[in-house]
C-alpha positions as CSV (number, residue, x, y, z in Angstrom):
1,X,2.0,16.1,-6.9
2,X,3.0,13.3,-9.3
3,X,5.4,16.1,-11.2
4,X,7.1,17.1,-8.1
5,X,7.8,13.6,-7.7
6,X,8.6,12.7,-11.0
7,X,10.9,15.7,-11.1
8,X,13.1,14.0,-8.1
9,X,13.1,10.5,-8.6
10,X,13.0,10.4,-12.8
11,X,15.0,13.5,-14.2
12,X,16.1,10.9,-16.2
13,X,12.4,10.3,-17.9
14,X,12.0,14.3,-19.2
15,X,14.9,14.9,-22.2
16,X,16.8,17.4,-21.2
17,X,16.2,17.9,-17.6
18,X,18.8,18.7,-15.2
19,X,18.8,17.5,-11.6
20,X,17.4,20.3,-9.3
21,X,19.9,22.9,-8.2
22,X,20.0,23.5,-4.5
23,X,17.5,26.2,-4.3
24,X,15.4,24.5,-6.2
25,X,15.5,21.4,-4.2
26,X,14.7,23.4,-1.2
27,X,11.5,24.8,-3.0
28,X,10.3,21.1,-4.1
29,X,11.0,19.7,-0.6
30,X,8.9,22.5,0.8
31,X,6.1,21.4,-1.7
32,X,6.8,18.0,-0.8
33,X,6.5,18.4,2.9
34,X,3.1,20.5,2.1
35,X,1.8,17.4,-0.4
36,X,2.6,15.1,2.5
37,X,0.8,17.3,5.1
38,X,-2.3,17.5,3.1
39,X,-2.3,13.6,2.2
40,X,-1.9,12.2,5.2
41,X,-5.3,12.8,6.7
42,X,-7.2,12.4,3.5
43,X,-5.7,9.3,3.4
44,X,-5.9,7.9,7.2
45,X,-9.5,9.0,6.7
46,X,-10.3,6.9,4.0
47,X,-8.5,4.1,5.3
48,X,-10.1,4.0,8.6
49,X,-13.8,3.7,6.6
50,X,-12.3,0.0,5.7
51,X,-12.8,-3.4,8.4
52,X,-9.9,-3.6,10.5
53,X,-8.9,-6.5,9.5
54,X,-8.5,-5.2,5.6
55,X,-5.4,-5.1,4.2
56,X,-5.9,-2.2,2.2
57,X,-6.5,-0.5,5.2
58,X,-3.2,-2.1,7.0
59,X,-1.0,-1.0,4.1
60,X,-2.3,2.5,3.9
61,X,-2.3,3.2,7.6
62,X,1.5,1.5,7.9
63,X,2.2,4.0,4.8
64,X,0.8,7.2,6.8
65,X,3.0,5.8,10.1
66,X,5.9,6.6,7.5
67,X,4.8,9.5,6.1
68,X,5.3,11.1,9.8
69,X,7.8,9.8,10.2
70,X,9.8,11.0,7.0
71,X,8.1,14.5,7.8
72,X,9.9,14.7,11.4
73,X,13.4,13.4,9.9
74,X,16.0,15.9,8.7
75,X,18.7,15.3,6.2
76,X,21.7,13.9,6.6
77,X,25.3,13.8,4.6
78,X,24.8,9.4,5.9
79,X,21.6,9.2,3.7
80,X,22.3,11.6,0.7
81,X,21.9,15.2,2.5
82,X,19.2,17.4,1.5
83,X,18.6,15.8,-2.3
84,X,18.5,12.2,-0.4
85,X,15.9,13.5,1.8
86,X,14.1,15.0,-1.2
87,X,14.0,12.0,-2.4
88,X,12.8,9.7,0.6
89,X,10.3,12.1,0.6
90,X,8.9,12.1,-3.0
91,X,8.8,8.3,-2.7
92,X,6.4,8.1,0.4
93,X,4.6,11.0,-1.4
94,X,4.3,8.5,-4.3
95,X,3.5,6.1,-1.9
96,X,0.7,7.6,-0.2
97,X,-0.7,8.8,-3.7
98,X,-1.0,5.5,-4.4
99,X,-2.9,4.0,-1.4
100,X,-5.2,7.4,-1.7
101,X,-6.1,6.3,-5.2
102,X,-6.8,2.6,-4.5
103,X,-8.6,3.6,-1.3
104,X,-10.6,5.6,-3.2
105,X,-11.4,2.8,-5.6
106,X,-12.2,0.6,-2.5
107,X,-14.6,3.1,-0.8
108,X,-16.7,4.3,-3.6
């Protein structure tokens, strides 16, 4: 997961990588979408194992709110067209990674 994200938001960090070319950008937004699908509930899961009033568990469930919500948007020439979508989406991904891992942390 983290390289499909690193491929979108830090081409810049790999020498020699080129930005993804639109097929390609299709293919890792598909991944994306499928990363996102198969976070979400491992990760509202987890978070709903912590009190209510824990803010671990606030962040993470705010994060998952997001995640939806970036899965039902669609691109838009206003915010980038498909590769700004690709990206909004490879940041929550990175997002929700991160909660997941803390969670887990938290939980264990």
């Amino acid at each position: 997961m983290r390289d499909i994200i690193d491929r979108l938001l830090d081409p810049d960090a790999v020498p020699g990588t080129l930005p993804p070319a639109p097929g390609e950008l299709e293919t890792l937004t598909l991944q994306l979408r499928g990363h996102l699908e198969l976070m979400l509930p491992e990760v509202e899961e987890t978070a709903k194992r912590l009190p209510r009033e824990s803010v671990p568990r606030y962040c993470a469930l705010a994060c998952v709110g997001e995640a939806r919500e970036r899965l039902r948007a669609e691109p838009t020439p206003r915010f980038g067209g498909p590769a700004g979508h690709a990206r909004r989406l490879a940041r929550t991904l990175n997002a929700l990674v991160d909660h997941w891992e803390a969670l887990a942390e938290t939980t264990r």
